[in-house]
N, C-alpha and C positions, 0 to 999 in steps of 0.2 A: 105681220111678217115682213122681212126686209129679202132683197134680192142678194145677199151677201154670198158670195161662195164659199163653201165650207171650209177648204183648202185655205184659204187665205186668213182664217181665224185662228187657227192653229201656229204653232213656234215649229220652223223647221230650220234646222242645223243645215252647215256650210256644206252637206253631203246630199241637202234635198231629203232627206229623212226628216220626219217628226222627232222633236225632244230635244230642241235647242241648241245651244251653241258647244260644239264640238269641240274646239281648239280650247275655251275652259277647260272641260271637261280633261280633255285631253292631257293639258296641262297641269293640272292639280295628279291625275292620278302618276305623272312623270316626275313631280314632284320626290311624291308619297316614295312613289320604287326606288328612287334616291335617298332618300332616306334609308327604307328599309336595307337596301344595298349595302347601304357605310357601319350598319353595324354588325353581320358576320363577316364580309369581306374583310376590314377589321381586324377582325378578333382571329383569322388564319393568317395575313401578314402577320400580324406581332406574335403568332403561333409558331409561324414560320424562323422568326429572329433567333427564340431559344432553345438551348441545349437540352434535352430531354435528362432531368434527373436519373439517373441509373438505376436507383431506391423503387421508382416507379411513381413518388409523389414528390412536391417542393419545388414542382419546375416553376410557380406561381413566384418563389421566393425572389428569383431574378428579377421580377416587376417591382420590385421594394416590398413588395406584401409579407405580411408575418407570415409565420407559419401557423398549421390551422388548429385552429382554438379548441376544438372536439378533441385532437390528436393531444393537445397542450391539457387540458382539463381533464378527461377521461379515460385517456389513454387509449381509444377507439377510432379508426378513420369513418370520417362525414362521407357523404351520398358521393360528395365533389371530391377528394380527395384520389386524385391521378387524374383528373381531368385536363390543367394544362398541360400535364406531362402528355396523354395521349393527346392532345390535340398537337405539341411540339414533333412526336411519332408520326402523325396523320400528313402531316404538313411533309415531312421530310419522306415518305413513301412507305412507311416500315409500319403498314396498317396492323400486323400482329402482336409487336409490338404496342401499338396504338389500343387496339380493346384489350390486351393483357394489364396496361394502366387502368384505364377505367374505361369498362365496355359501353357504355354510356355517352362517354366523352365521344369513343370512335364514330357513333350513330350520330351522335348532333354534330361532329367535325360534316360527316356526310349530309346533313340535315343541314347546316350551313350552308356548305356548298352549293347544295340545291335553290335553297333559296336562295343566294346568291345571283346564281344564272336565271333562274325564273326573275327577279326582281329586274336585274340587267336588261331580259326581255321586254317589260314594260316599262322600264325608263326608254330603250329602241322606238315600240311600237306604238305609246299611249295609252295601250288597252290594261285593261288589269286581269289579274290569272283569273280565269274561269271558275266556276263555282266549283264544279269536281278538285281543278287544282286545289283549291284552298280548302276544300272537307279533306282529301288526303292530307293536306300539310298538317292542319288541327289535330288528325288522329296519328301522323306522324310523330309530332310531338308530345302528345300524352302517350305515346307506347313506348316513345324515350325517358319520361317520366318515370315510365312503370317499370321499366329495363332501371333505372339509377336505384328505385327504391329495393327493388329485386337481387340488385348483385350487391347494393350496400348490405340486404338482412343476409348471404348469404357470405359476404366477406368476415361480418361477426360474428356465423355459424363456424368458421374455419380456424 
């Protein structure tokens, strides 16, 4: 047996806490929110830029994009189809609007949002969102899911 203090064999971070280096750590996850950040904040700017189609879909076309392929081939609108239009709605305050395009679209413009400002937080503080925050964002997002595929069967009921 050695006279070793136990404290002293262990890695303790820049806070006197066990579990290493902090400012890493820190920085990778300031990183990551950065990232995740740029791409809804993103996607509400260039939301923000266009005219909402009046039709309630084809607001996508002003990005050069075709028009959509389901609509072109089958004569039936996709899951997506009003979603940049609501998101153009969303952006512009005219949330009714916004889910009368595609109900979908208006929850993940809001689902954006959110993670937006949560990710914003952890670029601020270092830390990354809490386990609770991110099992609601998971089940946030597949109930957005299940909302696209829900109003899509019910759009081709009507």
């Amino acid at each position: 047996m050695t006279d070793l203090d136990p404290q002293e064999a262990l890695p303790v971070g820049e806070s006197g806490r066990l579990g290493g280096n902090r400012g890493l750590r820190s920085g990778f996850v300031r990183a990551v929110a950065l990232l995740v950040t740029l791409g809804p904040a993103s996607a509400l700017i260039v939301a923000s830029r266009l005219q909402p189609d009046s039709r309630g879909l084809g607001t996508h076309q002003q990005l050069g994009l075709p028009p959509c392929s389901m609509r072109m081939m089958f004569g039936i609108r996709c899951p997506g189809c009003g979603m940049t239009t609501s998101w153009a709605y969303f952006t512009q305050g005219e949330w009714l609007a916004s889910a009368q395009a595609n109900v979908a679209g208006f929850l993940l413009a809001w689902f954006s949002l959110a993670v937006t400002v949560i990710a914003v937080r952890s670029v601020v503080t270092g830390y990354p969102p809490s386990i609770r925050i991110q099992q609601v964002a998971t089940l946030s997002g597949v109930a957005i899911m299940v909302v696209a595929f829900m109003n899509w069967g019910w759009r081709l009921m009507a």
